[in-house]
N, C-alpha and C positions, 0 to 999 in steps of 0.2 A: 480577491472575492468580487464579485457581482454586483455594484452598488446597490444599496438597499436590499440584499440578501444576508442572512447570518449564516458568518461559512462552516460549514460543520468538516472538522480539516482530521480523517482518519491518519495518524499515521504509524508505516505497517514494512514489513517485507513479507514477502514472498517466502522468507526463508526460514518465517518465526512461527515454530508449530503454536504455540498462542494466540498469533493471527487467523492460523489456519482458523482454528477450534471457534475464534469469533468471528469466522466470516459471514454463516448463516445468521448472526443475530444483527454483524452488519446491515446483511442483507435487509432483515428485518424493520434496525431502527432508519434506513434509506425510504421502505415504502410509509412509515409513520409521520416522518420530517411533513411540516406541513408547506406553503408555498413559497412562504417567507425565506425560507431553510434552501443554504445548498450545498451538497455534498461535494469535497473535494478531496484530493490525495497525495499522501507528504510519504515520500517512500524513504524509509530510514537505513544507513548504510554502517550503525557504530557495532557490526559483528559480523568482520569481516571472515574470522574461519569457516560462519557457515555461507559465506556465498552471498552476502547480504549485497556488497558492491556492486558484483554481475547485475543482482535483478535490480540495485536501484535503479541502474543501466537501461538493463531492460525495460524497464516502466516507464522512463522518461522518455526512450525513443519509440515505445508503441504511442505514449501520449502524443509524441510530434506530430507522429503517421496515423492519428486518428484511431485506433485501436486498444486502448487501453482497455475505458469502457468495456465492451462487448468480450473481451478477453479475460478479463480480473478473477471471476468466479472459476473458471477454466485452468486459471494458470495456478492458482493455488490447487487443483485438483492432479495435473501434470507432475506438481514438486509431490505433494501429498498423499492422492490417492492412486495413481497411473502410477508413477515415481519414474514415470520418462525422464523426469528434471530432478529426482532427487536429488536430497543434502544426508541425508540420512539412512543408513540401510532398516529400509523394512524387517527384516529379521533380527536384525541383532539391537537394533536401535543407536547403533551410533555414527556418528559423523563418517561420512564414507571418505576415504581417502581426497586429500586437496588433490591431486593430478585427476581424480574423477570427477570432482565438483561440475555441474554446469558450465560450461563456459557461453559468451554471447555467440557462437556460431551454432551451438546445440537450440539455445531459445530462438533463432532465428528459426530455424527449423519449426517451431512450433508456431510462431507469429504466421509461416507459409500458411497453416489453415486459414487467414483472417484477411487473406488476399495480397499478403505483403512480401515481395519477393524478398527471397531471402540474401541476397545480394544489398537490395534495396537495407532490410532493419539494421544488417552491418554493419554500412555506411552511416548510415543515422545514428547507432549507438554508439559509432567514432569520431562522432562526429566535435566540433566545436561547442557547437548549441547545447550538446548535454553533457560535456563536459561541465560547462559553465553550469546547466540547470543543476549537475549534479552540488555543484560546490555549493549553490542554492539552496540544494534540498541539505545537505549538512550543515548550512548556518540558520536553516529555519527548525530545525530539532534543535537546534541548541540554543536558540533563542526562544520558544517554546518550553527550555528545559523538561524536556522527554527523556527519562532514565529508561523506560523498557516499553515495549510493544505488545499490544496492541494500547494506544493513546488513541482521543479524540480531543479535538483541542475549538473547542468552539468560542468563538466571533474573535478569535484569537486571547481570549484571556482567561477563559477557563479548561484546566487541563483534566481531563474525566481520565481514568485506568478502571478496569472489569474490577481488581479485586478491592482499588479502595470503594470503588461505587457499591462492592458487595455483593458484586455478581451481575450475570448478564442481564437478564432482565432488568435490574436497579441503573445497570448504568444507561438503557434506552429510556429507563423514565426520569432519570438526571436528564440525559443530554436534552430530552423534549423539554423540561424546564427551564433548562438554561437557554433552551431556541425562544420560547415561549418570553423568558424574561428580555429576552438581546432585543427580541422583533421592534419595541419600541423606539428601540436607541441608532436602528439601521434610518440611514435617510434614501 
């Protein structure tokens, strides 16, 4: 985190139709965060039938290549609502065959829109660097203790989920409290 910022630390797959479902309220509690507050991203990899490893992948090397950001709302819409990237068959609702899952040469494909050759995301997602961030991001859910997704884990010690908070709404106006309450304590 951003010295003197309270990190507001989403963490999510690509893969988990419950992140899908709270991504517009992400959205939402991202434009509330006030300056103090800064959004970051912990992509979770503990369900791996549905793909979840691929896009931790993925996430980590659009992060490298500067692309995250400006892709995120997008890529859940590719797995989701396009289903160019599905995990799931839209008709039948179940897990599409593993030999069909995503793999990282299909999402590089999709990263092409975002200026990234797709040669270039490849290499990155094979790279050293996210392997290592990957093992990263598996010992920061687990040291977090994050059982299911969608989590917000704000200044690192409070763990918010939609349905203990009681729904979406309730949990933007926790996490604003708990930014509101941390702001003090950031130097």
């Amino acid at each position: 985190a951003t010295p003197g910022k309270v990190e507001v630390l989403d963490v999510f797959s690509y893969g988990c139709p419950a992140c899908n479902a709270f991504q517009p309220t992400l959205d939402k509690l991202i434009k509330a965060l006030p300056p103090q507050a800064q959004m970051a991203y912990l992509p979770a990899s503990f369900n791996p039938q549905e793909d979840w490893v691929v896009f931790q992948r993925a996430f980590l090397a659009a992060q490298e290549l500067g692309v995250a950001q400006k892709s995120h709302d997008a890529m859940y819409d590719a797995v989701w609502t396009k289903h160019t990237l599905a995990t799931v068959n839209p008709a039948t609702h179940q897990l599409v065959p593993q030999d069909q899952m995503p793999k990282i040469e299909d999402i590089a494909k999709f990263y092409a829109q975002y200026g990234v050759k797709e040669s270039d995301f490849i290499a990155m997602a094979k790279s050293f660097t996210v392997d290592s961030k990957m093992r990263e991001a598996d010992d920061a859910v687990q040291a977090h203790q994050v059982m299911s997704t969608p989590t917000i884990v704000v200044n690192g010690k409070y763990v918010v989920t939609p349905s203990a908070a009681g729904g979406y709404q309730q949990t933007i106006d926790l996490v604003l409290y708990l930014v509101d309450k941390e702001k003090g304590s950031v130097k």
